[in-house]
C-alpha positions as CSV (number, residue, x, y, z in Angstrom):
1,X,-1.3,125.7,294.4
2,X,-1.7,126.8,298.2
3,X,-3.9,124.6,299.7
4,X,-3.9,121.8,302.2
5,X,-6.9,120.1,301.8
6,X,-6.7,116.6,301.5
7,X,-7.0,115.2,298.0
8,X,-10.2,112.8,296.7
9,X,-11.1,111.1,293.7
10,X,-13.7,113.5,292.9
11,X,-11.4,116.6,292.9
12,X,-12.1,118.5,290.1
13,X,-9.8,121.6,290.4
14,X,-7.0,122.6,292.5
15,X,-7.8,124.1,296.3
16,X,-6.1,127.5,295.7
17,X,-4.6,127.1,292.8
18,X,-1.3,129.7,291.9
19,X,-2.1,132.2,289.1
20,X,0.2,133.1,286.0
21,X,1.8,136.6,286.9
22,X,5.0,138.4,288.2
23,X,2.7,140.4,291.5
24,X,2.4,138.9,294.9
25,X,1.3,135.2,295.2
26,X,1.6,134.6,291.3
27,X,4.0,132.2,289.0
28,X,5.4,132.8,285.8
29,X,4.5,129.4,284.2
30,X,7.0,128.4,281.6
31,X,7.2,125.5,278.9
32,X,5.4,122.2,279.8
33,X,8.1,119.3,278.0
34,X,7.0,115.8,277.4
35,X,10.5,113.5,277.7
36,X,11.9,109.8,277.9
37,X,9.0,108.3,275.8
38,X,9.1,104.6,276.7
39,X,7.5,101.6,275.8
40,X,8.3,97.6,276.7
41,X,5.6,95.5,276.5
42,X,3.1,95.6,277.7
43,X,4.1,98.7,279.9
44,X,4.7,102.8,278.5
45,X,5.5,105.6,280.9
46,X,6.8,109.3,280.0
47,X,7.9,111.8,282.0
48,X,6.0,115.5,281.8
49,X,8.4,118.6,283.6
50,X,7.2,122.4,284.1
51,X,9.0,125.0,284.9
52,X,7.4,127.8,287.5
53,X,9.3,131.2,288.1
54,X,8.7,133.1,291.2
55,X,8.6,137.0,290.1
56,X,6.3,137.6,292.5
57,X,8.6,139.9,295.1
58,X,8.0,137.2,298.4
59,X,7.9,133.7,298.8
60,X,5.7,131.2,298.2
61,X,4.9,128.0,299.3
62,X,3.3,125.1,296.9
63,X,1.2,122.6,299.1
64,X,-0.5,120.9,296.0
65,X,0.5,120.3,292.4
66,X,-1.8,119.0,289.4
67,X,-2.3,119.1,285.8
68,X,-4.8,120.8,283.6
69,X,-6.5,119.6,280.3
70,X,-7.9,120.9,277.7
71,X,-11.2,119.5,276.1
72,X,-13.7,119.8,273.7
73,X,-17.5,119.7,273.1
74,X,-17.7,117.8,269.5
75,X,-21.5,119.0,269.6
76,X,-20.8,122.6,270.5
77,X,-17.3,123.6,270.1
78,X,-16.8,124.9,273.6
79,X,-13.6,124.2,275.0
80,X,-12.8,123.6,278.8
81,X,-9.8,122.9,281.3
82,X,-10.5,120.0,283.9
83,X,-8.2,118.5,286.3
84,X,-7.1,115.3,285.6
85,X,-4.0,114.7,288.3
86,X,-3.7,116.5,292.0
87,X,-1.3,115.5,294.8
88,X,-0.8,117.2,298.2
89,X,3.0,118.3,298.7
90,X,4.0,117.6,302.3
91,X,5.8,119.1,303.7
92,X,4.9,122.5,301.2
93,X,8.0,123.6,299.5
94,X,8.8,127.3,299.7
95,X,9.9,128.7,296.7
96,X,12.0,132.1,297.4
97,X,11.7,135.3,295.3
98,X,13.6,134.4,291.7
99,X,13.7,131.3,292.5
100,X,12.3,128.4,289.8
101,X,10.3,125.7,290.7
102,X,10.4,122.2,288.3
103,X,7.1,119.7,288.7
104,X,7.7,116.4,287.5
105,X,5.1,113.6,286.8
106,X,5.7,110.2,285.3
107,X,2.7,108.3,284.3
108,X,2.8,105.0,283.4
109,X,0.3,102.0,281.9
110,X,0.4,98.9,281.3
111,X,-1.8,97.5,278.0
């Protein structure tokens, strides 16, 4: 995304967050990849990489990343996407016209 505002624990969607598209301000979004699947007791961590392509025609510059979720309503059916990791990038990283930009998380637990 664009924005700058400072991150909370109640954050429940990204501050300006960067549409799918190939016109100005927009991302292609490419293939989210799950890798490096590891567990040693009693701790597990993977890595999850996506790729962004800037068709858009100008640069742009991410100042937050996040990830997305789907869920479900077992009563209704209705599904819906809700925010479940946002960081701040700081200093924002400009991404130029054709240029691709990778976004890397690694979460980890400990059971």
């Amino acid at each position: 995304g664009t924005g700058t505002t400072a991150v909370t624990p109640t954050d429940i969607a990204m501050g300006t967050r960067i549409a799918h598209g190939t016109t100005t301000g927009t991302f292609e979004y490419g293939g989210c990849e799950l890798v490096n699947i590891t567990f040693s007791n009693p701790n597990g961590e993977f890595t999850i990489r996506r790729y962004f392509t800037n068709a858009s025609g100008a640069s742009i510059t991410v100042n937050e990343v996040g990830i997305y979720s789907v869920g479900t309503d077992q009563n209704s059916g209705n599904a819906w996407a809700f925010m479940i990791a946002h960081d701040i990038v700081s200093p924002g990283v400009a991404v130029a016209n054709t240029e691709l930009l990778r976004v890397t998380y690694v979460p980890q637990t400990t059971v």
